[in-house]
C-alpha positions in Angstrom: 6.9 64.0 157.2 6.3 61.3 154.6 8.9 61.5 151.6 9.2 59.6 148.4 12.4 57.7 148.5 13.0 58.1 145.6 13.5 61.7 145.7 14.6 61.9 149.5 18.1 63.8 149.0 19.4 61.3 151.6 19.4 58.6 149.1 22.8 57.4 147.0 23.5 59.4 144.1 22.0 62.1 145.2 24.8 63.7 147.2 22.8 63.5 150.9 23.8 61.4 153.3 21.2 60.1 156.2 21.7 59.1 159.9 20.9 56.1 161.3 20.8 54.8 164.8 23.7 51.7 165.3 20.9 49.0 166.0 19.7 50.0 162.2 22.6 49.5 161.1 23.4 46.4 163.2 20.0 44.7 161.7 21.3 44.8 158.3 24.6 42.7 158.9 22.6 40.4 160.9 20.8 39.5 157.5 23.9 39.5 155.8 22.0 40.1 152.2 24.2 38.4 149.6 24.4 39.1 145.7 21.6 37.3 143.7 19.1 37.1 147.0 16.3 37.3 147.2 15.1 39.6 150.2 11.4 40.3 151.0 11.7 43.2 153.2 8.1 43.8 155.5 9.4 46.8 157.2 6.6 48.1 159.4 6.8 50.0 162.8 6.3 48.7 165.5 6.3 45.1 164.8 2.9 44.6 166.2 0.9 45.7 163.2 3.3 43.4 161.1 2.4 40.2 163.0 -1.3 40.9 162.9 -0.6 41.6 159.3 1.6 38.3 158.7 -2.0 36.5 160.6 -4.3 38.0 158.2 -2.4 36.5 155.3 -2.1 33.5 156.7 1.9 34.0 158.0 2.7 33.8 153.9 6.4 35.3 155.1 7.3 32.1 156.7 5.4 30.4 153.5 7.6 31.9 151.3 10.8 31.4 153.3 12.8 28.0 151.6 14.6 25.6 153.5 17.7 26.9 154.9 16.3 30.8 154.3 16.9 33.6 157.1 14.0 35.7 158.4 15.5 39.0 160.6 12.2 40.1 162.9 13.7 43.3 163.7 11.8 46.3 165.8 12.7 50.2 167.1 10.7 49.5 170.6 12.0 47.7 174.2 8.6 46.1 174.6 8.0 42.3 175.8 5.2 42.1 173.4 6.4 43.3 170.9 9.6 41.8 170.8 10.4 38.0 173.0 6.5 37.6 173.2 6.4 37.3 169.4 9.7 35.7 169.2 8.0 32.9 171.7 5.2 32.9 169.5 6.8 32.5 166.2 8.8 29.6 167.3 5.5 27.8 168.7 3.6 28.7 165.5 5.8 27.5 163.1 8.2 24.8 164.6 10.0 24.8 161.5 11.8 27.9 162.5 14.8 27.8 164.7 16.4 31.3 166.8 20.5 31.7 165.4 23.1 33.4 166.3 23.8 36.6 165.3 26.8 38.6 163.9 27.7 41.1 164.2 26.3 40.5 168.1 26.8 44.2 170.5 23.3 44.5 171.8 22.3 43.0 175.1 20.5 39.5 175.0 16.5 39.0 175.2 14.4 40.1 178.5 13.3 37.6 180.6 9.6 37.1 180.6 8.2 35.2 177.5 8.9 31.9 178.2 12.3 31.7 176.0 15.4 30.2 177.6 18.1 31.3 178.7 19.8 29.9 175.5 17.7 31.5 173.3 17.5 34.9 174.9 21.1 35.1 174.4 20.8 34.7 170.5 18.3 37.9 170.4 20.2 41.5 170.6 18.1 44.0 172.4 18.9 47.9 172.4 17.9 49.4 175.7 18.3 53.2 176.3 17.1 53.1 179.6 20.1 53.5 181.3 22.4 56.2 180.0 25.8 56.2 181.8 26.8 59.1 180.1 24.5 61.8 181.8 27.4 62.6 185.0 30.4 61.1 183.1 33.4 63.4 182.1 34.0 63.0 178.3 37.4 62.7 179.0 37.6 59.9 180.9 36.6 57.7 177.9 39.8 58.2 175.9 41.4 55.4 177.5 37.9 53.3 177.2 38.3 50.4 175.7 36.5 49.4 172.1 34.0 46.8 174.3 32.9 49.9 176.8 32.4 52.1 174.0 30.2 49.4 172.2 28.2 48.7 175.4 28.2 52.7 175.8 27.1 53.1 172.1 23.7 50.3 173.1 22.9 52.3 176.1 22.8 55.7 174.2 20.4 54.8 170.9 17.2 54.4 170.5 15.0 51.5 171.8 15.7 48.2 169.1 15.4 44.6 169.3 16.5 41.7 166.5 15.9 38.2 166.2 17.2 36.1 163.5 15.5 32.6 163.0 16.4 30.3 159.8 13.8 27.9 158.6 14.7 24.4 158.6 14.0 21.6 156.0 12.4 19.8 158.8 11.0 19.8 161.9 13.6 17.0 162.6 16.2 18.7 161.7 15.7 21.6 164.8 18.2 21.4 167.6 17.1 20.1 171.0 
């Protein structure tokens, strides 16, 4: 169903409310969007179409990006292609570009496979519902979890998502080793 937001019910003001999966959420603080920002959002799905789009117009999002700005490549899929693979290729592309850490960081680190390092996939969060520990678990047994199981509980059991924040440098000097 496609909806106008701006008469979806789920929108503020309009007394709805709207779910959202924890890595959507997650994504957001990651950006850390401050007063007076600017933020150019290219939400597409998946982020395929959006790289071959970003090629097409000659990659004017990293263009546009100043010194020192954040760019959040953020997807809803578990794919190596669609997630490390252009993470790989982004950094190769435009050297001015540099992987960060992330915060808030609960999701696991990158998949092996695309040529990053170890160093780098552990600055990507990736969202993995392939394994579901709660299928043969009694639900009373987690009331003495702790906050971090429930966290790594809450990534197993969401959808597939994957984020990678990179900040452009002033120079190509400037990149660490």
């Amino acid at each position: 169903m496609v909806q106008n937001a701006a008469h979806s019910p789920a929108q503020p003001g309009n007394g709805g409310c709207g779910c959202q999966n924890l890595p959507s959420a997650v994504v957001t603080h990651v950006l850390d969007p401050q007063p007076g920002e600017k933020i150019l959002d290219l939400c597409a799905a998946p982020g395929g179409k959006t790289t071959h789009i970003a090629a097409l117009m000659h990659d004017q999002a990293v263009k546009l990006l100043r010194p020192g700005g954040v760019l959040v490549y953020s997807t809803c899929t578990i794919t190596l292609a669609e997630n490390e693979e252009q993470v790989a290729w982004a950094l190769t592309a435009f050297p001015c570009l540099q992987l960060q850490p992330q915060e808030p960081h609960i999701g696991g680190q990158g998949m092996l496979g695309a040529g990053l390092s170890f160093e780098q996939l552990k600055q990507l969060q990736r969202f993995d519902p392939s394994v579901v520990p709660l299928q043969d678990k009694d639900i009373d047994s987690l009331k003495e979890a702790r906050v971090e199981d429930m966290i790594w509980l809450a990534n197993k059991d969401c959808i597939g998502f994957f984020i990678a924040k990179f900040v452009k440098c002033k120079s190509i000097q400037e990149k660490d080793p």
